[in-house]
C-alpha positions in Angstrom: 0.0 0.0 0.0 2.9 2.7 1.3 2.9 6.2 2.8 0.6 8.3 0.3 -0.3 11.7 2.7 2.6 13.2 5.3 1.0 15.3 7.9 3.6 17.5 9.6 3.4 19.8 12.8 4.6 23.1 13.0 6.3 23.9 16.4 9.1 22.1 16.9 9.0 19.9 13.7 9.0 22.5 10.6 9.5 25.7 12.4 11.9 26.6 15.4 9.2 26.8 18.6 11.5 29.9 19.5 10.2 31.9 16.9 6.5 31.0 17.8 7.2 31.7 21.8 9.8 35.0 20.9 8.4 36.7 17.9 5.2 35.6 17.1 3.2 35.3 20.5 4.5 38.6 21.7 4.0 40.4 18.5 0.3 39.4 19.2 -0.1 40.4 22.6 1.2 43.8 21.8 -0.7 44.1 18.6 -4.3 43.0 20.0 -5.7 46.3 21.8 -5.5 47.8 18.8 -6.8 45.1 16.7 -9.7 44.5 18.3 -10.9 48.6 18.8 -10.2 48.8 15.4 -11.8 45.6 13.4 -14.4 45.4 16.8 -17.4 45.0 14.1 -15.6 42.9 11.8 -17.9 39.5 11.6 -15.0 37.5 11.9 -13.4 39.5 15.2 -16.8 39.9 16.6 -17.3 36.5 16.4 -13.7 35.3 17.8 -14.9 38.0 21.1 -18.1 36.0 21.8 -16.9 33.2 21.6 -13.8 34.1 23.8 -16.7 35.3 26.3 -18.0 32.4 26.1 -15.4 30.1 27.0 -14.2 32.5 29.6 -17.5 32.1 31.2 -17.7 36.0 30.7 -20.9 37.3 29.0 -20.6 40.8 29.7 -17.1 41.5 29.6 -16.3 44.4 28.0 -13.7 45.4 24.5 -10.8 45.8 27.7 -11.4 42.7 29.4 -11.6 40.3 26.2 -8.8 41.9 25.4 -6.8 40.6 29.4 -8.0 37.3 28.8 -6.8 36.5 25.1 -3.4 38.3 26.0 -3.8 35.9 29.0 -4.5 32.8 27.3 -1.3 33.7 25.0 0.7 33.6 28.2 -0.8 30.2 29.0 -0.4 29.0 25.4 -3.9 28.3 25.7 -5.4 26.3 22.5 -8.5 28.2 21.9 -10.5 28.6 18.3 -11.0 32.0 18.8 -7.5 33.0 20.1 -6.0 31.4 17.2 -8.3 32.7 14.5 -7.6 36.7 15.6 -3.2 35.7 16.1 -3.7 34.6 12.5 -5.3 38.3 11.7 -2.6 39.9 13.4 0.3 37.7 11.8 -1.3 38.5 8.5 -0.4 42.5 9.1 2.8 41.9 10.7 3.6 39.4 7.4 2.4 42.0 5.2 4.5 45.0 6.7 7.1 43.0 6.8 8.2 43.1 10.9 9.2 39.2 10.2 9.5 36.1 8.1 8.3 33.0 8.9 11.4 30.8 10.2 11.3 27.3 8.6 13.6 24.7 9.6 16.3 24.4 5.9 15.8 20.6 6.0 12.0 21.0 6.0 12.5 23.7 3.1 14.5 20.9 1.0 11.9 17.9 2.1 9.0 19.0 1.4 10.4 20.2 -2.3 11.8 16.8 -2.6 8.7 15.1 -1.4 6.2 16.7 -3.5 8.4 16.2 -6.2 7.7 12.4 -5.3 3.9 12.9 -5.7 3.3 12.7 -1.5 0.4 14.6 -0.7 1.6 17.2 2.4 -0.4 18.5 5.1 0.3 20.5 8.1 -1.4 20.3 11.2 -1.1 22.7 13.9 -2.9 24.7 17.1 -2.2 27.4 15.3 -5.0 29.0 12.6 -4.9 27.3 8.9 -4.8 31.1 7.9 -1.3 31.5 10.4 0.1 28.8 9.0 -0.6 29.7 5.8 1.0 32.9 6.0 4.0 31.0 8.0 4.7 28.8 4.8 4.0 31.6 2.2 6.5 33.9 3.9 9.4 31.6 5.1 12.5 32.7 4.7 12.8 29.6 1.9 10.0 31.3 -0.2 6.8 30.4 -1.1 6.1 27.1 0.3 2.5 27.0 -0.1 2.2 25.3 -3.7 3.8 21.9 -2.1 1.0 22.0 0.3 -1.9 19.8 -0.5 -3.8 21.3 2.7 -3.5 22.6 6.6 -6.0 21.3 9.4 -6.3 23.2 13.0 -8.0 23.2 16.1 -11.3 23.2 14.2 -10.5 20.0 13.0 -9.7 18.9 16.4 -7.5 18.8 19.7 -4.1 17.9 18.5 -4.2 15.5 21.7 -7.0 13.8 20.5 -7.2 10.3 18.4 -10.6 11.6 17.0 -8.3 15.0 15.4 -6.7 12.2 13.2 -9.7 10.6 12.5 -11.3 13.3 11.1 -7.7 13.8 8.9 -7.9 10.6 7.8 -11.8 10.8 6.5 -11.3 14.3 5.1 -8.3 13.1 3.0 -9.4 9.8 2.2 -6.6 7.7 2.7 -6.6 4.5 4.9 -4.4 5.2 8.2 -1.3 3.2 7.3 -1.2 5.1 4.1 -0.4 8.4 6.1 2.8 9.5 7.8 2.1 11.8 11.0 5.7 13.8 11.6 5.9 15.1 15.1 8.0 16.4 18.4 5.7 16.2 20.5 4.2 12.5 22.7 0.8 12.8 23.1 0.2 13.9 19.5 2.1 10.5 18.3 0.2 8.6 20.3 -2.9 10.4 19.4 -2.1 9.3 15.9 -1.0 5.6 16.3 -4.2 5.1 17.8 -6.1 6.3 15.0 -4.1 4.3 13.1 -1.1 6.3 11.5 2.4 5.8 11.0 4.3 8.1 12.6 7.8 9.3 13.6 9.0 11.8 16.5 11.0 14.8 15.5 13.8 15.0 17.6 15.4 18.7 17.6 16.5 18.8 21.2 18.6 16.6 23.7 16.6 17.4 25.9 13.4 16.7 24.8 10.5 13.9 26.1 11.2 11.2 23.9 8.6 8.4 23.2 8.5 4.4 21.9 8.6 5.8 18.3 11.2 5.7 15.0 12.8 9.2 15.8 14.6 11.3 13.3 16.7 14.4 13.5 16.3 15.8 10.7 14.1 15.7 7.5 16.9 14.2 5.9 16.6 11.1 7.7 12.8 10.9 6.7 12.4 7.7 4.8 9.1 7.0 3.1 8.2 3.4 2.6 
């Protein structure tokens, strides 16, 4: 049968988690006051506040104290749709002005040209927004990676933690489970994914990181696709 479909994470695996935790994050807790007075009555934004209100048990919080809890939840790393969705907003701006460039790992930049070049269907799969890592890929500092994409799932497919996230994967891609490859550094998303059924290899970056019972790799360049 073989691999068909490589699903890869973000942080950690494709892009340095520093640059999530030291540029990106705190580029967004700086930028969201503004933001949010500004696009207030945007459906999207005014969407992303209720439902922040919502999970924060809030109902009647007001523009400033929406604004304390997402800036909160960034400081908690929190997971949440709606935090996510308006980071991806602000990224887009900061992309667009040019105040970064997405950092992506060379060895990714060199695999996933040599892997589409081999017909693999690639997909990401991150906490982060489809529209952040979107804009991460598009403006890496290896180009345009976008085209060797075949798609991106998020939160709204799913908690990463979850063997039900890989499920849905699996059924919105169409492939059988041992006919996709699940790349990541992190345990419980490996795990996750065996138990829907994937193949799957840890991304080891770090000496120091929380290894599990899975075919580790360095590197890209030790990916091998059977």
């Amino acid at each position: 049968m073989g691999i068909r479909a490589i699903v890869v994470d973000t942080a950690g695996t494709t892009t340095d988690l520093n640059f999530i935790q030291d540029v990106l994050f705190p580029y967004s807790v700086k930028a969201l006051p503004d933001f949010l007075a500004q696009n207030q009555h945007n459906v999207l934004v005014e969407n992303c506040i209720c439902d922040t209100k919502d999970i924060a048990l809030e109902p009647d919080a007001d523009l400033a104290r929406v604004t304390e809890i997402l800036q909160q939840w960034v400081s908690e790393d929190r997971k949440a749709t709606p935090l996510k969705t308006l980071q991806g907003l602000i990224w887009k701006q900061g992309y667009a002005q040019g105040e970064f460039k997405g950092h992506i790992f060379p060895d990714f930049i060199e695999a996933v040209k040599r892997l589409s070049a081999q017909k693999l269907r690639i997909y990401s799969f991150s906490s982060g927004s489809v529209d952040a890592q979107k804009l991460l890929f598009s403006h890496s500092d290896g180009g345009d990676l976008t085209a060797m994409f075949n798609g991106h799932f998020d939160t709204r497919t799913g908690n990463k933690l979850d063997k039900q996230a890989y499920c849905n994967i699996l059924n919105t891609i169409s492939l059988s489970p041992k006919q996709v490859l699940f790349v990541s550094d992190v345990v419980e998303e490996l795990k996750a994914a065996e138990a829907a059924g994937m193949m799957t290899y840890q991304m080891v970056r770090d000496s120091k990181q929380r290894t599990g019972e899975f075919r580790k790799i360095s590197s890209f360049d030790e990916l091998v696709i059977e």
